[in-house]
N, C-alpha and C positions, 0 to 999 in steps of 0.2 A: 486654973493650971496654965502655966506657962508653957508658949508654945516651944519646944524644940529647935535649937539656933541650926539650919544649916553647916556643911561642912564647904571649906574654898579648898576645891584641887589644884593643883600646879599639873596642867595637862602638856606634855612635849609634845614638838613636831617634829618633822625631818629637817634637815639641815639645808636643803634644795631638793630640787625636781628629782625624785624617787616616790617609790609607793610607799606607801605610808603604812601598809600590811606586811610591810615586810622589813620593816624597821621596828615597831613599835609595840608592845606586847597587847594579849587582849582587854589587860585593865583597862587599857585609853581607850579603846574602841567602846568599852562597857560602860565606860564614865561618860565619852563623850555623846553616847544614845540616850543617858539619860539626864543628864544636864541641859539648861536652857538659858541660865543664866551666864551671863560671861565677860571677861574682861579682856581686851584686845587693844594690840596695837594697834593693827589696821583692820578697819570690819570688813575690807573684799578679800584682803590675804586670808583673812581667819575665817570669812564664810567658805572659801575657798578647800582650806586646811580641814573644818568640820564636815564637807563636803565629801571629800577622798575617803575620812577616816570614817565615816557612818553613811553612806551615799543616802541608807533609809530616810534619814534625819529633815525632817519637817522645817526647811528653811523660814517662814514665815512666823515659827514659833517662835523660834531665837530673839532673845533681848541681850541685846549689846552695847557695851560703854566703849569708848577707849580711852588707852592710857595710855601715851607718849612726851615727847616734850613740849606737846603743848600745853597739854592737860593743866588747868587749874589746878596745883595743889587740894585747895580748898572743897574741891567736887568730888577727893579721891574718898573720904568716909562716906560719901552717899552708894558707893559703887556696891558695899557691903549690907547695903540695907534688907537686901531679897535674903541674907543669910540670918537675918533679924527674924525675917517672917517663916523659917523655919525651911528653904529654898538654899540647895545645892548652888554654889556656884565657879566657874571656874576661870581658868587665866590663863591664856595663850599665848604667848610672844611671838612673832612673824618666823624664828628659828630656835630649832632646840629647846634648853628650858627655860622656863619660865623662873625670872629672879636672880638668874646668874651670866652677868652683864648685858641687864635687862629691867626695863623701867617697874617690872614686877616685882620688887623686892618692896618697895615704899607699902605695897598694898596687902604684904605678908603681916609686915610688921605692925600694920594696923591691927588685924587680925588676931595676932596675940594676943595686942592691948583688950582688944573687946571680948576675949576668950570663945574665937571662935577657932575650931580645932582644923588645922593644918595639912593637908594631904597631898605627900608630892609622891607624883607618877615619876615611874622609868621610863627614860630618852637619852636621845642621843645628844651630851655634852661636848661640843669641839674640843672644850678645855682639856678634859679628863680623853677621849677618844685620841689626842696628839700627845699628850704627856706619856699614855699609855704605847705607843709606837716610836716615840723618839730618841728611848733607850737613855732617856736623864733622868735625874734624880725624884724619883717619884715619894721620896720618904719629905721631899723638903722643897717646896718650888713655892711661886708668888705669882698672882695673874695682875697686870698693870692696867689693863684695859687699850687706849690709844694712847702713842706717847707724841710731843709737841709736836706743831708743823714746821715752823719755827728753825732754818738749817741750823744754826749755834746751838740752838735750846736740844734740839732732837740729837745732835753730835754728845752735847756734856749727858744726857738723859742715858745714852747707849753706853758711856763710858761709866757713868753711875752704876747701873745695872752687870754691867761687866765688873765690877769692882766688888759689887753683893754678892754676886754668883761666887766667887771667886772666895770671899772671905766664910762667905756663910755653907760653902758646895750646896747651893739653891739653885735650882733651874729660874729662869725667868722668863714668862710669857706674855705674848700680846698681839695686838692686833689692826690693821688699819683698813681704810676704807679703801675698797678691791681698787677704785682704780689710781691709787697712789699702791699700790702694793710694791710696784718697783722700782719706787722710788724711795721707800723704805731698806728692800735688800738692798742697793746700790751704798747706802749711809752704812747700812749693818759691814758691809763685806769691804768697806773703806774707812774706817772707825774702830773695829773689834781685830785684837790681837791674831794671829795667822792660825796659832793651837786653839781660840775659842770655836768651840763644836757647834752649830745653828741647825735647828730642823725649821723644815719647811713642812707643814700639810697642810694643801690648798683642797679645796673640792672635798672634805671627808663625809664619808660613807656612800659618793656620790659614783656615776659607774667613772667619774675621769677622777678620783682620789687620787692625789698625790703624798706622798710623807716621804722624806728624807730625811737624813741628818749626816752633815760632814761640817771639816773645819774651815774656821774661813779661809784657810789658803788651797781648798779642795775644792769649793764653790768658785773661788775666782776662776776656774777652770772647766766648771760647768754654768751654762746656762738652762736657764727655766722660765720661761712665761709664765706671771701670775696677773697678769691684767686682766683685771674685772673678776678673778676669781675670790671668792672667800677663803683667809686664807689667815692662819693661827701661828705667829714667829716665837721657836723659844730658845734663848740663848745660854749657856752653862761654859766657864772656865775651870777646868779643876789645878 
């Protein structure tokens, strides 16, 4: 008789330095007590991360991969072999969820292929937690990821987007690394129409959360600090 395939959960974390009891429901905590197997971006963040969320939790038992950009494509089907032998396994990203703009998506979709069944945990998404406060169009939006660095490229990329929003009434969102962050508002708030509406939420769920949303001729009016912050930009013309 065939042994029983494992199931891969999709385990959330917090989004920054919070507790993680008080973001997170008790499934993660119950999954992550009894899981050993795991996929990780970085193994001190996510020993870390397993650490807060089950303190009980037997560090030395833990077997860990990672999975980043360096990772060998070619070593990603080994990662699923513990689900072969009948062994839970799960997948942490260093923020929020796992697979959603996040190198865990390659290792769901293997997963499929080999029909091992799929489990994703409640957490806390930037994506969805900004859309949800920004007061845009939640029926119809687009996540871009990072857009060019490129000043020409990232000037035509924001007028592009501004053109989508515009035609489609699509919110648009995205994201860049904290500490070019305003150096992104500076292009958005000199490039986008004076009526286009922009939210800001830097820091979310964290105790310094910030979320806004005005036009850009209401931002050129206020200033914010988002250096070094994590922080999720979405833009909507109507």
């Amino acid at each position: 008789m065939d042994t029983p395939k494992g199931k891969l959960y999709l385990i959330p974390t917090t989004l920054g330095e919070s507790n993680p009891l008080e973001v997170l429901p008790l499934t993660v905590r119950k999954a992550v007590e009894e899981i050993d197997h795991y996929i990780v971006e970085h193994e001190k963040s996510a020993r870390r991360s397993i650490q807060l969320i089950a303190p009980s939790k037997s560090q030395p038992d833990l077997k860990l991969v990672q999975l980043n950009k360096f990772t060998d494509p070619g070593e990603i089907e080994s990662f699923l072999d513990p689900c072969l032998e009948g062994f839970d396994v799960g997948i942490i990203s260093d923020a929020g969820c796992p697979g959603i703009a996040d190198p865990g998506a390659a290792v769901v979709a293997l997963a499929h292929e080999m029909d091992i069944q799929v489990v994703p945990l409640v957490g806390p998404s930037s994506i969805l937690l900004a859309m949800m406060a920004s007061g845009m169009n939640g029926q119809k939006f687009a996540f871009h990821g990072y857009l060019p660095i490129d000043k020409r490229e990232l000037k035509q990329t924001i007028k592009q987007l501004e053109r989508e929003s515009r035609a489609n009434e699509q919110a648009q969102l995205f994201i860049e690394t904290p500490y070019r962050n305003q150096q992104l508002l500076e292009a958005l708030l000199s490039t986008l129409q004076p009526d286009t509406r922009v939210c800001i939420a830097a820091d979310i769920s964290l105790a310094t959360e910030y979320i806004k949303t005005l036009s850009v001729a209401d931002w050129q009016k206020n200033k914010v600090d988002l250096h070094k912050r994590p922080t999720l930009f979405i833009i909507q013309n109507n």
